[in-house]
C-alpha positions as semicolon CSV with decimal commas, in nm:
position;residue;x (nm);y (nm);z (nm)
1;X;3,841;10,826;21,308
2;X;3,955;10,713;20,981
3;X;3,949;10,372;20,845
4;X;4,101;10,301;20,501
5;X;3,930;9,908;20,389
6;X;4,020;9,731;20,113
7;X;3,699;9,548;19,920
8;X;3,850;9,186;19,921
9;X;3,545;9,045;19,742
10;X;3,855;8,758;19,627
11;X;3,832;8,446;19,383
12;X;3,725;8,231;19,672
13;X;3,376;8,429;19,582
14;X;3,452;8,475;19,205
15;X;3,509;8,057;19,176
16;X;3,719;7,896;18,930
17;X;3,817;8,180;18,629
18;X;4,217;8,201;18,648
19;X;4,107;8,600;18,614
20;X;3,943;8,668;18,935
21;X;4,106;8,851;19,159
22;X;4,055;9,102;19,450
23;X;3,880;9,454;19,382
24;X;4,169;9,720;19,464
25;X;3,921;9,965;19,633
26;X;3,985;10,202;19,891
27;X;3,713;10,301;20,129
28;X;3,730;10,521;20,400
29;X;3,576;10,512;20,733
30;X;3,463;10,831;20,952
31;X;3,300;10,638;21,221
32;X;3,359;10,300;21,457
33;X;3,423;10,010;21,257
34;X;3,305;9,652;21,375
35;X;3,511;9,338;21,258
36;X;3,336;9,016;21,261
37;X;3,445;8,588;21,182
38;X;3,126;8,486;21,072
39;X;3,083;8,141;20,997
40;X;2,763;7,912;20,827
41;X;2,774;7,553;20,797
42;X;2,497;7,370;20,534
43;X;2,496;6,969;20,548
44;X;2,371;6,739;20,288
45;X;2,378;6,355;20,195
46;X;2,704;6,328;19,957
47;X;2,627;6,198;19,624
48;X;2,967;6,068;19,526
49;X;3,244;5,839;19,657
50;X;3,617;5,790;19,605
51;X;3,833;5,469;19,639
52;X;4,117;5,267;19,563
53;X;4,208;4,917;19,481
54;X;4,426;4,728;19,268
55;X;4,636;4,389;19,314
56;X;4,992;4,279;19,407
57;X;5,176;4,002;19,307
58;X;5,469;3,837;19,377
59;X;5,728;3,608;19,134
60;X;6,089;3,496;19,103
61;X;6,204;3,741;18,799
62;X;6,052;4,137;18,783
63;X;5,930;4,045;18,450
64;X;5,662;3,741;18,568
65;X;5,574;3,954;18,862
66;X;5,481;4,261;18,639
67;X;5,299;4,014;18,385
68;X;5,080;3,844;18,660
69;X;5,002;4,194;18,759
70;X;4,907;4,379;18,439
71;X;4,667;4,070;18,385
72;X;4,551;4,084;18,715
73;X;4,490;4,443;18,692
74;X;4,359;4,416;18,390
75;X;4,046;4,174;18,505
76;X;3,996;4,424;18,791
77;X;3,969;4,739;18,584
78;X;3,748;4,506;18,297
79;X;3,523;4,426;18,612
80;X;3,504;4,814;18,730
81;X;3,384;4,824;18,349
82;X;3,143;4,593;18,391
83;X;2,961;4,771;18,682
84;X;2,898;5,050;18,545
85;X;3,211;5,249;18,608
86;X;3,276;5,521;18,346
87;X;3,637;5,460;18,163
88;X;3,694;5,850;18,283
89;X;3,613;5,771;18,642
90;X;3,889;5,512;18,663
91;X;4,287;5,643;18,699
92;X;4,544;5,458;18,792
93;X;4,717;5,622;19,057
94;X;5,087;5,391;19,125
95;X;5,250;5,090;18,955
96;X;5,554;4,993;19,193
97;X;5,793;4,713;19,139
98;X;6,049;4,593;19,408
99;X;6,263;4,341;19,529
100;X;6,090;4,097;19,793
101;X;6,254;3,994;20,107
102;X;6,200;3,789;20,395
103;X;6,397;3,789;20,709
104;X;6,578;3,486;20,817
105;X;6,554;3,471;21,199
106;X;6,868;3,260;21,246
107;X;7,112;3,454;21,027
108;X;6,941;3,791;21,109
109;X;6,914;3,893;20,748
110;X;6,733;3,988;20,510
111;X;6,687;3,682;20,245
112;X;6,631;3,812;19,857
113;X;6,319;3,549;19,780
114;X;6,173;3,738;19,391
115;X;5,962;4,045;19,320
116;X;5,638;4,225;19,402
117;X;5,420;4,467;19,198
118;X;5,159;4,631;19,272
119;X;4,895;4,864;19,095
120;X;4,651;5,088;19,247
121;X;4,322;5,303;19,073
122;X;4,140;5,557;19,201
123;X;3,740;5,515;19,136
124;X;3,487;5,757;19,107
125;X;3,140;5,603;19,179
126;X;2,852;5,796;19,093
127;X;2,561;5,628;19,242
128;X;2,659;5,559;19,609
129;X;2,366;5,337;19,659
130;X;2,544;5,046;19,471
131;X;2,876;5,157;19,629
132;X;2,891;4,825;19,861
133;X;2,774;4,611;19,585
134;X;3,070;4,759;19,383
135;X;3,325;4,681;19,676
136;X;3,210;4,327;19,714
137;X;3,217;4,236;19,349
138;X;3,564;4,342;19,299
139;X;3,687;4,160;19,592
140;X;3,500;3,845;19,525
141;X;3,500;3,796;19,171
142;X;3,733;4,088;18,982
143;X;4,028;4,003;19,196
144;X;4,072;4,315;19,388
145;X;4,371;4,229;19,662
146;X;4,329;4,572;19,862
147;X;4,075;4,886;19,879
148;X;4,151;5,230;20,073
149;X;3,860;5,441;20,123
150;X;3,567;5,537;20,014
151;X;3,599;5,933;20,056
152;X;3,286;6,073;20,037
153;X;3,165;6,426;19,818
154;X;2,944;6,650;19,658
155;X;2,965;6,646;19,298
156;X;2,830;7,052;19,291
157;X;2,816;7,225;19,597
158;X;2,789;7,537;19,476
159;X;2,468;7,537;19,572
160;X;2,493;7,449;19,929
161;X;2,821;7,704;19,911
162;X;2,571;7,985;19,810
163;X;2,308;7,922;20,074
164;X;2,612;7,922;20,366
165;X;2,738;8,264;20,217
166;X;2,358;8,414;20,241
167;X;2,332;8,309;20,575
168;X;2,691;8,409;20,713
169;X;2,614;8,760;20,541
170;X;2,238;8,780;20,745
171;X;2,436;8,670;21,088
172;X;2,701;8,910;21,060
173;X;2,459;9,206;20,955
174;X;2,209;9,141;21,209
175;X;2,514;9,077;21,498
176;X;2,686;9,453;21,343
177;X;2,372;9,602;21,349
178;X;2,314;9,521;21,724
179;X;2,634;9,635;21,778
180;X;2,582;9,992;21,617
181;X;2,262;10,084;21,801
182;X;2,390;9,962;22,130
183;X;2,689;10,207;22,037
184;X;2,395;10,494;21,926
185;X;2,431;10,466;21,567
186;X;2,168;10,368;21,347
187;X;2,286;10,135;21,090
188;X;2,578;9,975;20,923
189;X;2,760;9,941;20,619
190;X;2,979;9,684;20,414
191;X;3,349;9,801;20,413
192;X;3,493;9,490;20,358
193;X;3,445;9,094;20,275
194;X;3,703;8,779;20,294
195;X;3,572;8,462;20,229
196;X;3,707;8,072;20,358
197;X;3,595;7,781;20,262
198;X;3,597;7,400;20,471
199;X;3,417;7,123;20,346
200;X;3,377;6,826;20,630
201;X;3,330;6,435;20,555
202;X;3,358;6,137;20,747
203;X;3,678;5,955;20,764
204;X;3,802;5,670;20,486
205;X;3,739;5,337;20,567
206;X;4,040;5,177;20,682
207;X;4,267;5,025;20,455
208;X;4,244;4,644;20,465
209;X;4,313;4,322;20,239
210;X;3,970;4,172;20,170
211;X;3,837;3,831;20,235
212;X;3,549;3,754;19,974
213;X;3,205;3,742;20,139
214;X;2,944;3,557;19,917
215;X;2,594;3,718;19,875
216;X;2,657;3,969;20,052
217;X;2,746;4,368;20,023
218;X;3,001;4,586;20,202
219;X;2,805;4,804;20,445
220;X;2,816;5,170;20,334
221;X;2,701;5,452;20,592
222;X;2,782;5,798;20,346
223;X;2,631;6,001;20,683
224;X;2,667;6,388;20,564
225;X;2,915;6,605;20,441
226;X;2,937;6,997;20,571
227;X;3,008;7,258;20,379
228;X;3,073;7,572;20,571
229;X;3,170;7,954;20,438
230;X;3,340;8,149;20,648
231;X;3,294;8,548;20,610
232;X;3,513;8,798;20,799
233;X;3,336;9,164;20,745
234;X;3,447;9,460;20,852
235;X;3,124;9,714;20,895
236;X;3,137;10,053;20,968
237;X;2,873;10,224;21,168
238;X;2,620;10,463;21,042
239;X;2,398;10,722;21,147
C-alpha cells in the first residue's frame, strides 16, 4: 500500500513569524498507516486579568452630557493611574453618545428627556493579587459606574504550550506503537503532524453596576486556566 503524507509541521508550531508556513514534503508510505487525535491539557494559576469599566452620564444638551463624562472618565482613568496601572495597559474601548428616553405609560410613547454618554476601558492588571483591591477602589472612590469581567490569562504560555506538545507527541507514539506490534510490525514512524491549540478559563464575572463597599475588597477566585495542544499524527508502521 502506498500512502503519499504531507509534513504539516504548520505556523501553529512555528508561532508568531508572518513567514512560517507548512513544509511541502511528500512522503510515501509502503506499509499500514495509523492516524491518531491526540490531545494534552497543562493547567496553571493565570497571572493576568482583563476588565472593563468606565462611567455614563446623563444631561439635557449632548454637549453637558459628553463634558460630565470626559471629566468623569477622566478621574477614573487618573485613579487606574494611581494604582499602579501602566498608561499602556489602559485602552479605551467605546465612547457612545445618544438620545435618552423614557416611556410615558399613559400616552404609550417614548418621551425625549436629554442625553447619555458613556465610556468604557479595557484594563490589563498585572498582579492579580491586588485585582479586588483595584475593583473596589474604582467603584468607591474613582467613580467607576460599571465593570465587565475580569477575564483571566497567561501572560507567556509558551511554556506550558511546549510541555502539552511533548506529552501529546509521547501519548500518540506510545498508543501507534502498540498499535504496530499488535499488527506484527516492529516500530513506527512520523509521516505527518497538525497541531490545534484551546486555551480554557473561567467565565467573566457578570456585568453589574456597583454599589461602593467600604473597607472592603471584591472577592477574586482566578482558579486555573488550561492550555491544551492538540496533535493529529499520522504514523506509518515499521518493521
Amino acid at each position: 500500500m502506498k500512502y503519499l503524507g504531507k509534513i504539516a509541521l504548520a505556523a501553529a508550531i512555528l508561532g508568531s513569524s508572518p513567514m512560517a508556513q507548512a513544509a511541502n514534503i511528500q512522503i510515501t508510505a509502503q506499509n499500514p498507516v495509523i492516524e491518531l487525535s491526540i490531545s494534552e491539557e497543562v493547567n496553571s494559576r493565570p497571572d493576568t486579568a482583563t476588565f472593563s469599566t468606565g462611567v455614563e452620564t446623563k444631561a439635557a444638551t449632548a454637549t453637558q452630557a459628553l463634558r460630565d463624562n470626559s471629566r468623569q472618565a477622566k478621574q477614573v482613568i487618573d485613579k487606574l493611574k494611581s494604582l499602579g496601572i501602566a498608561e499602556d495597559d489602559i485602552q479605551t474601548t467605546g465612547i457612545n453618545l445618544n438620545a435618552d428616553y423614557q416611556y410615558d405609560r399613559k400616552s404609550e410613547t417614548n418621551r425625549f428627556v436629554g442625553y447619555r454618554v458613556s465610556n468604557q476601558v479595557q484594563v490589563k492588571v498585572r498582579d492579580i493579587d491586588r485585582l479586588g483591591m483595584i475593583l473596589d477602589a474604582l467603584v468607591s472612590s474613582g467613580g467607576a459606574t460599571n465593570l465587565n469581567g475580569p477575564y483571566f490569562s497567561i501572560n507567556d504560555d509558551s511554556a506550558l504550550k511546549q510541555l502539552a506538545r511533548e506529552r501529546a507527541l509521547a501519548n500518540g507514539k506510545k498508543q501507534a506503537e502498540n498499535y504496530a506490534k499488535a499488527s506484527g510490525y516492529s516500530g513506527v514512524r512520523i509521516l505527518s503532524i497538525a497541531e490545534g491549540i484551546r486555551t480554557s478559563a473561567p467565565g467573566p464575572m457578570p456585568s453589574a453596576r456597583m454599589m461602593a463597599v467600604a473597607n472592603e475588597s471584591v472577592p477574586v477566585a482566578p482558579g486555573q486556566i488550561g492550555t491544551t495542544i492538540t496533535l493529529n499524527i499520522s504514523y506509518e508502521m515499521t518493521r
